[in-house]
N, C-alpha and C positions, 0 to 999 in steps of 0.2 A: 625782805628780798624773796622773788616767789623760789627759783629753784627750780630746779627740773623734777620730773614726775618720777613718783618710785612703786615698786613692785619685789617681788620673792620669786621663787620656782612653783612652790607648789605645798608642798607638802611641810607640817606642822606638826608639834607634838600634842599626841592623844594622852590623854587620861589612863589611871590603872584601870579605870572602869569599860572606858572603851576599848580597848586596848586586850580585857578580860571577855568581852563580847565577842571581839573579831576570831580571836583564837580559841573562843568556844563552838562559833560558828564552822571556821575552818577544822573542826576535830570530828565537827559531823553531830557534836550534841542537840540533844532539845531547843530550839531555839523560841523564846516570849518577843516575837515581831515586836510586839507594842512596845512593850521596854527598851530596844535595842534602837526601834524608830527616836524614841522621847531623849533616851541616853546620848546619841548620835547628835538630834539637833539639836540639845542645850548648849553641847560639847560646841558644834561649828559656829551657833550662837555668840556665845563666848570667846570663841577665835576671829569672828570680823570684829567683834568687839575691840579686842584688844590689837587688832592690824590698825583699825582707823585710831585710836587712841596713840599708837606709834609714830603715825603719818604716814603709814602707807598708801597710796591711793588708787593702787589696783590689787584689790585683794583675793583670796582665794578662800577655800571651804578647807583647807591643809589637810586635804585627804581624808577627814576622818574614818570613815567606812570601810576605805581599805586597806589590806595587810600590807601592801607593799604596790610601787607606784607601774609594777608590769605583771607580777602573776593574778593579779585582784581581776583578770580577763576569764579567767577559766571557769567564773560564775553568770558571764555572760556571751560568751561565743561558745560555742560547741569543740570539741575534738581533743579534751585535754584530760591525763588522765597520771597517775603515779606521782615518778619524783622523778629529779636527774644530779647525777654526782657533782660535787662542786671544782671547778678549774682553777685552784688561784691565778690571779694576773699574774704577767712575767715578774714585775718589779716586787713582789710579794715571794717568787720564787728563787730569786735572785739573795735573800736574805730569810732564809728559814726558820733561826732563830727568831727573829720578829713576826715570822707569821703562825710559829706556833705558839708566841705570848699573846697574839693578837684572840687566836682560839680558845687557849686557855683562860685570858681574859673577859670573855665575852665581847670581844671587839668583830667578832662576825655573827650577826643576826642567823639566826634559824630557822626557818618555813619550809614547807614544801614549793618545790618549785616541778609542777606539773610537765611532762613532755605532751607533744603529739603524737600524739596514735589514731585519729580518725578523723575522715573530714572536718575542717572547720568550717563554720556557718555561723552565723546571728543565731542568737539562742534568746537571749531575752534584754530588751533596753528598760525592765524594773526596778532593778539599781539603781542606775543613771537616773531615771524617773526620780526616785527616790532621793538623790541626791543633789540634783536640779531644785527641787522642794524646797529642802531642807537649807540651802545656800541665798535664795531666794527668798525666804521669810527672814533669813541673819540679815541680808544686806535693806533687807526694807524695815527692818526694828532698827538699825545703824548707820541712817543717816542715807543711804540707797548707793552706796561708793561703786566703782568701775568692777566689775567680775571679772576674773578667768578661770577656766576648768582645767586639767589635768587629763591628758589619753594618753593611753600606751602605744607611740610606736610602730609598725610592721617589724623595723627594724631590731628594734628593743626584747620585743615580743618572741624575735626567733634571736635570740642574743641570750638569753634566758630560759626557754624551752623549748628544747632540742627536737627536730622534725623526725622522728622516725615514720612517717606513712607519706610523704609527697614525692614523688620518683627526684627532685631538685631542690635546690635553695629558695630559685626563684617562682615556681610553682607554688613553695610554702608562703612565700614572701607576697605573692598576688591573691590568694586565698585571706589570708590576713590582711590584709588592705582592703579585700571587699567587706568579709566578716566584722569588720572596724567602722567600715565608712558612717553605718545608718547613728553610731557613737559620735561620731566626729558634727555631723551635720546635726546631729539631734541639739547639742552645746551650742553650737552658732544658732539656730533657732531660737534658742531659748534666750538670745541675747547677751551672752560671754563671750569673751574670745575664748577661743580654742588653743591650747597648748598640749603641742606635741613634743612628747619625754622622748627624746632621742640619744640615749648616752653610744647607742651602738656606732654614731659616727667619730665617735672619739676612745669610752673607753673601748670599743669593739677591739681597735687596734691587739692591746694586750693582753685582751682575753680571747672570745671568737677568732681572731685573726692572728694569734699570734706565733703561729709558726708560718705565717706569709711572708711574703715582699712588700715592700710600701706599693709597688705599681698592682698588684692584684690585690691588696687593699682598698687601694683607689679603686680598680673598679669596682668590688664588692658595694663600699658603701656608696656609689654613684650608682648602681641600678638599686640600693636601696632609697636613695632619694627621685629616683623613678617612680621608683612603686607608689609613697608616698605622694606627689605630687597628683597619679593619677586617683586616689583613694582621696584627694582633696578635689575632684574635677568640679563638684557643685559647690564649692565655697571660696568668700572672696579672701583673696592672699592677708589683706588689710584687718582679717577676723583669726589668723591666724598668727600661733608665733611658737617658735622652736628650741628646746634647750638641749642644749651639748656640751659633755662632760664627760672628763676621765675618768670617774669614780668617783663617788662620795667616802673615800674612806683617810686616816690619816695614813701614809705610807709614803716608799722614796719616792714613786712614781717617775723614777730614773724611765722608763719607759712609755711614757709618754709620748703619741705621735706629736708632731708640732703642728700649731694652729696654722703656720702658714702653709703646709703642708696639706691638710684639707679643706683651709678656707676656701678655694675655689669651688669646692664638690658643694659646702653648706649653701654660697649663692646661688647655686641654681636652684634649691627648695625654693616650694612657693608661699610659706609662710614669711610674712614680710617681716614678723619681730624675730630674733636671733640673741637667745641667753648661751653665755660662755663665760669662763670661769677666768677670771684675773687677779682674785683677790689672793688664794694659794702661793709659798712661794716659788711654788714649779711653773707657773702662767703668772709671777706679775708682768711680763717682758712683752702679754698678746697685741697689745695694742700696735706694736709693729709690724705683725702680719695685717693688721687693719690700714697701717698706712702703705704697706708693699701692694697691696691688693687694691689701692682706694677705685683707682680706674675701673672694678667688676663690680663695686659696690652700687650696686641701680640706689635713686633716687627714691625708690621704696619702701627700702628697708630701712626696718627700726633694729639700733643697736642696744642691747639692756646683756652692760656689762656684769659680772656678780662684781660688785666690790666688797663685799661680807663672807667672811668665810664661814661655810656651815662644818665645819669640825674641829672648832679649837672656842674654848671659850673667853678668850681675849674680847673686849669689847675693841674693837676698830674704833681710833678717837673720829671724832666728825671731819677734821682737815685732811685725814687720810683717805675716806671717802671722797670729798674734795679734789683732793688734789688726782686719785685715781678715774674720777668721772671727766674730769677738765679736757685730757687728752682725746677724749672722745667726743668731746663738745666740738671742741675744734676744729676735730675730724669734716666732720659729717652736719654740724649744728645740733643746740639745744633740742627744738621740738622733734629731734630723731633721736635721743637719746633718751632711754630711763635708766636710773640704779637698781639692781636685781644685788643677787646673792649667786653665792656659788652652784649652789646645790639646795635639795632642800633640807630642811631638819629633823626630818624624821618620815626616811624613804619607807622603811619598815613596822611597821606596828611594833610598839614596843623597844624599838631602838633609836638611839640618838646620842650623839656623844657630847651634844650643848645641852645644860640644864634650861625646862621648859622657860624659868624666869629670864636667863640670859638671855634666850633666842630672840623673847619680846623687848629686852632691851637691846639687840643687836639692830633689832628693825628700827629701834628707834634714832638710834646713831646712823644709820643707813638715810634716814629720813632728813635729821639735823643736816646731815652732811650734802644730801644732796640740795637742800636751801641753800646752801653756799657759792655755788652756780649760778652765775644770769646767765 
């Protein structure tokens, strides 16, 4: 039976070695380019490796290079500078207890997370370069499988480092969209679809926006999918695709906006694929807002539900998968659908709450399961 096509978020667990580069880098030490080049690609190597070997069949480069899937910008746009204090989400606030074991356990990754303090601008596409390279010799040693890359956002971007020097939100927000664009296009160039990490449309709610309304929400993240759209004006929708998410973390996530609640906002992006979270048991319910909504659903869009959860190490059996892609087959049809993941598994250098071997058998179950689909 063929099955429907499957795919991840993004991001994959690093090595202690890469892992030991990234945050040697970010610390500002000595850095052996050579080494950190060689280390990186064996690393990404090794991970389309083991995506195709899973049956994944759109795979990715799982981040390696950078620290984390939104501050890894502050090496390539200009304007970013310090740290900024951390906000728990409401639903983390809501239960203290848990979020100071969450601390003390190391259940919150650690990094700087740089503010703005000066113009933003394109500073350098060497990275990207670099990383385009290095994903591109993996998938031509690997049998030459579908690509996609990873970018951060406008929205994400200012959801994580806080504007101190734009007189507005939305002045920071269209600065970052321009400062991003020559990223976003340089991917599609290169022949990957483009994937834009957008958690600010969802987890924004309980963090960024959480002392709002849901109606000034809504608008918030609707001139954020403005901005976006125009920061996409030179690429086609059908090269693009979108993930949103309430947090990659385990928690109550009692506060959670509802999916049907900003599904309308997500359709108007112009990215025609759309990743959301259904496997969690706080969203397995989404596919309702998918059926309330069907009517705004254009003919374009690709839906790529997560049915893998990236924070728990259960393996998902394959009829679970199954049975969680089916409702969306029916939806919409097969060739509109792929099976994704939650989240990814490792948004952070260095952190991940699935051990790396699980994760690879998680894709694999992910894969099983979605053969089970005509």
């Amino acid at each position: 039976m063929t099955g429907i096509a499957t795919t991840h978020v993004g991001s994959l667990p690093r090595s202690a070695e890469v892992t030991e580069l990234i945050f040697a880098a970010e610390a500002g030490e000595p850095a052996d380019e050579q080494r950190f080049d060689e280390v990186v690609g064996r690393e990404v190597s090794e991970s389309v490796a083991r995506q195709v070997a899973a049956g994944i069949t759109v795979v990715s480069d799982g981040e390696m290079a950078k620290i984390s899937y939104a501050t890894y910008i502050k090496d390539r746009i200009t304007g970013f500078d310090g740290d900024s204090p951390r906000r728990p989400p409401a639903d983390l606030e809501d239960f203290p207890g848990f979020l100071g074991r969450q601390a003390k356990g190391g259940g919150t990754p650690t990094y700087r997370r740089p503010r703005c303090v000066a113009a933003v601008r394109p500073a350098t596409l060497q990275p990207l370069t670099d990383d385009l390279r290095r994903f591109a010799a993996a998938r031509a040693a690997h049998g030459d499988p579908s690509g996609f890359m990873n970018a951060a956002s406008p929205g994400v971007i200012a959801l994580f480092q806080p504007n101190d020097f734009y007189a507005d939100d939305d002045a920071y927000l269209e600065a970052l969209a321009e400062a991003m664009r020559p990223e976003y296009e340089a991917i599609v160039d290169a022949g990957l679809v483009l994937q834009l990490d957008s958690p600010d449309l969802g987890l924004g709610r309980h963090m960024m926006f959480k002392d709002r309304s849901d109606a000034d929400y809504l608008t918030r993240i609707s001139r954020h999918v403005e901005v976006l759209n125009h920061a996409l004006r030179n690429v086609a929708a059908d090269r693009v695709r979108m993930h949103v998410c309430w947090g990659n973390y385990e928690g109550p996530h009692h506060h959670d906006v509802e999916m049907r609640v900003i599904l309308p906002v997500l359709l108007r992006a112009k990215p025609a694929g759309l990743l959301f979270e259904t496997a969690n048991p706080r969203h397995n319910h989404e596919l309702e807002a998918f059926v309330e909504h069907r009517a705004q659903i254009g003919d374009d869009k690709i839906l790529i539900p997560g049915v893998i959860d990236s924070t728990t190490n259960f393996i998902e059996h394959p009829r679970v998968v199954a049975n969680r892609l089916r409702g969306f087959v029916d939806l919409v049809g097969a060739e509109r659908v792929l099976g994704g993941t939650d989240c990814g598994f490792s948004t952070f250098a260095g952190f991940g709450a699935v051990d790396p071997d699980i994760v690879y058998a998680k894709l694999a179950t992910l894969a099983e399961g979605a053969a089970l689909v005509a």
